[in-house]
Phi, psi and omega in degrees: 000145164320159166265143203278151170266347182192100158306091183261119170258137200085150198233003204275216195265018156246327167312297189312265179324289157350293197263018183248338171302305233278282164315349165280326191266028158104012174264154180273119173256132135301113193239103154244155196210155185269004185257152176233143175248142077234132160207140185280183197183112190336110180184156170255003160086018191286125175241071193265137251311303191295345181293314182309295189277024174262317172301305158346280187317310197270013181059039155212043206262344165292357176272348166262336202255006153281343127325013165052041146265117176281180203252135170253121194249016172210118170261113162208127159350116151217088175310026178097219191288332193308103183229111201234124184198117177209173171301138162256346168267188167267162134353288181305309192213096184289338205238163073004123154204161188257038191293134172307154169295320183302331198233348151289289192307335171298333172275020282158260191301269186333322195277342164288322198280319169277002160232048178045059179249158197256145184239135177256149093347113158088010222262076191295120150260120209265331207206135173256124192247127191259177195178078208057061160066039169217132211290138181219028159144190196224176191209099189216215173218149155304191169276340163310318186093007202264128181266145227199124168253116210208121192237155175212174204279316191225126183247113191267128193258107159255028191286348199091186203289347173260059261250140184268335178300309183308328165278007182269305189286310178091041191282155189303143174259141154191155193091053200253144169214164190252193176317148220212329192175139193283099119336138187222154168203156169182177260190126197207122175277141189060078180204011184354167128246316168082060123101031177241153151276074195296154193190130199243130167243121155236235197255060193110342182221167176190147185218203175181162186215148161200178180258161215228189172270151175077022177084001181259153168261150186257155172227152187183138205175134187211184155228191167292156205270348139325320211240349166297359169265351182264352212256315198328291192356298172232076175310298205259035132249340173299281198279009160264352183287351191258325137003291202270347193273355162296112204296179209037299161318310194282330144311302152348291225281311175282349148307299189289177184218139157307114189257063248145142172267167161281140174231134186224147180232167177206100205273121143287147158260101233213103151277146167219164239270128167259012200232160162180217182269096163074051187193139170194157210263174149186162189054205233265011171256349167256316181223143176218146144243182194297158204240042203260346160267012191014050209259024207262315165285322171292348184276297187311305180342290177314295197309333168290316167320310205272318185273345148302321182270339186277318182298310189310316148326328189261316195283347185261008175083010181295311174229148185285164193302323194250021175269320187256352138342304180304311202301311172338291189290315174288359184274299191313306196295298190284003153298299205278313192311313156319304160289358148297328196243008177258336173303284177316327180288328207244003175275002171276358202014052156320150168301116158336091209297154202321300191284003209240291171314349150283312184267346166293341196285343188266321160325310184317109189114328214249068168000297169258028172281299199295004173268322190318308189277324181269352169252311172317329186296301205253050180088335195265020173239079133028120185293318182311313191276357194238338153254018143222189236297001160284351176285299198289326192270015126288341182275340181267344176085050166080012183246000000 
């Protein structure tokens, strides 16, 4: 049989979209994935305003927000007395939403299947298959166990950070720091937010709530990762005393009742090279940070987009493979990098240094600093761009 133009292994929210561009613009797709759907998955689920209009662009964000997921139209900030509460989106695209992985990716995997891409389920991949160092298809079983051989023009790994392509090709890592703080998350009734992204800083630890689909709110919150072998012990009385110990919140929070186990993580942080002779990366297997800016589905979004439109270039003779491979990679990185190296600053969760704690103290009061600061939290204003000094000196009036 022919060979598929594009093998995507993993279906979640860099597979999925990927391989439904890619079949929309006329290629025979492969979609596998070891899960069957609707199913969950470690993740807090953050859909933030540019991730919104990349479903917008693909027709498909009326399947979240008709899923009785509310739209989150306030991101706010609570620094200790410090309180910054601003929009995170555009005109164009205003909102946030908190959709379950159960009820995203199904809308995703479905929306693949309906621009024809053939999809396996449940699908182990055993083997990533090279051939003089150039990847040409996989080896994996069914759900059955009946072992299944597959060659493709291109095999895209959408696996996550333990990518079986990555662990096949070995591509350069760089920009790597390590784990910065232990995450938890769960899920909790009579915990409203009322359409806000609450977001809590303290001294070593920071958490946030938004609402979720059924009425519930995710709560998701950690600490430094100093401090995780002594708090793992007693994980979960440790994060809920830490829950409870925000005056106001911590009242809610012993009012709501948990509907839910704690799901706990431990995020490295990493780029790695995404391209290579008949391999490529997209989401958390090319590049991942700590989720503490909550940018990890809109970054997969991006990565479909982007490496969809290059293969499509590469593959129609417009440009040779590593011309435009390349551009792929040089757009993700400089697109990523700032909110990469802003991430990492607040995932240690350090006190805010003397000038951070100035300008947040100047923000405060001041409407299009704190929306300005609240589209910087949530991707869509660029950190390069919302510190500098001509920026921050027009949103302060020069002050």
């Amino acid at each position: 049989m022919k060979p598929y133009d594009a093998i995507v292994i993993g279906a979640r929210c860099a597979g999925s979209p990927a391989a439904m561009l890619l079949a929309r613009k006329g290629y025979r797709v492969l979609l596998v994935d070891r899960a069957k759907f609707p199913s969950d998955t470690i993740s807090t689920h953050i859909v933030v305003p540019r991730a919104a209009a990349a479903m917008r662009r693909w027709g498909l964000l009326d399947g979240v927000t008709e899923s009785n997921c509310p739209p989150i139209h306030t991101y706010a900030f609570h620094f200790g007395p410090v309180q910054i509460t601003g929009a995170p989106g555009t005109e164009d695209s205003p909102n946030a939403y908190c959709p379950r992985r159960t009820v995203l990716d199904k809308i995703l995997v479905d929306a693949a299947v309906e621009a024809g891409v053939e999809l396996r389920e449940e699908f182990a991949v055993d083997e990533v298959l090279t051939s003089n160092g150039h990847v040409i298809g996989i080896k994996g079983r069914t759900k059955d166990g009946n072992p299944v051989t597959e060659n493709a023009t291109i095999v895209i790994g959408a696996d996550g950070r333990n990518s079986a392509v990555a662990k096949t090709v070995k591509p350069e890592t760089y920009n790597e720091k390590p784990v910065l703080q232990a995450s938890y998350y769960s899920y909790f009734a009579d915990l409203p937010t009322d359409g806000r992204f609450d977001i809590f800083i303290g001294d070593g630890y920071g958490f946030a709530a938004a609402d979720t689909n059924d009425g519930l709110t995710m709560v998701v919150g950690g600490w430094q990762i100093a401090d995780h072998e002594e708090k793992k012990k007693n994980y979960e009385s440790n994060w809920m005393n830490m829950l409870e110990s925000e005056p106001g919140f911590g009242d809610r929070v012993r009012r709501a009742r948990r509907a839910d186990k704690i799901y706990g993580a431990l995020t490295p942080n990493f780029f790695r090279k995404p391209y290579g002779p008949g391999w490529a990366l997209i989401g958390d297997a090319g590049y991942q940070k700590d989720p503490i800016t909550a940018q990890g589905i809109m970054n997969a979004f991006l990565d479909a987009e982007r490496c969809t439109n290059a293969l499509h270039s590469a593959f129609s003779g417009e440009r040779s493979y590593d011309e435009a491979m390349s551009d792929y990679q040089r757009e993700r990185d400089e697109d990523s990098m700032p909110m990469y190296e802003l991430t990492c600053q607040f995932a240690t969760l350090a006190p805010p240094p003397p000038e951070m704690q100035q300008l947040l103290g100047g923000i405060q009061g001041n409407q299009r600093a704190m929306d300005a600061f609240a589209q910087m939290n949530a991707g869509t204003l660029s950190p390069a761009r919302f510190f500098a000094p001509d920026h921050l000196g027009s949103l302060m009036g020069g002050a």
